[in-house]
Every structure is written in structure tokens, then in C-alpha cells.
C-alpha angles and dihedrals in degrees: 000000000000100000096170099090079043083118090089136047108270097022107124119093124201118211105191099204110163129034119182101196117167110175120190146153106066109312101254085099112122114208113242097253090221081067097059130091133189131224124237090017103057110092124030141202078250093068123105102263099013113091106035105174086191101052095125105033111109100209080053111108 
């Protein structure tokens, strides 16, 4: 995740890189849809961390 342009709304940018997947049994097996995520969907400016409107002020904590 790319926090450096986090001073605006809609400034982050998430680079999925790496994905370990190891499937196994028989494959009639359905994913439990609370485990699934969504890309790009999944994080928000609204998420704790995300969006810092003071990233780059020096008197911020």
C-alpha cells in the first residue's frame, strides 16, 4: 500500500503483489462468503490508517 499521496481523499493506492493459495478435498467445496474480499473494494479512506491529512505536517504526532 502506497501511503505518500494519503493527504487527499482517495490517495492511497493498493498494489496486491503476492497471493498463497493451496486448494485441496475434492473440489465441491463453496468458500464461506465472510471470507471473501474484494479488490479493489476492500479498504477505504474511512479505515483506521488509511486516509492521514497530516502525513506530511511536521507539528502532527
Amino acid at each position: 500500500m502506497a501511503l505518500h499521496l494519503t493527504t487527499s481523499l482517495g490517495g492511497a493506492v493498493f498494489y496486491p503483489t503476492c497471493l498463497r493459495l493451496t486448494v485441496g478435498a475434492l473440489g465441491t467445496g463453496v468458500p464461506d462468503p465472510l471470507g471473501l474480499v474484494s479488490l479493489p473494494g476492500t479498504y477505504s479512506d474511512n479505515d483506521s490508517g488509511i486516509f492521514y491529512s497530516q502525513m506530511f505536517d511536521a507539528s502532527a504526532p
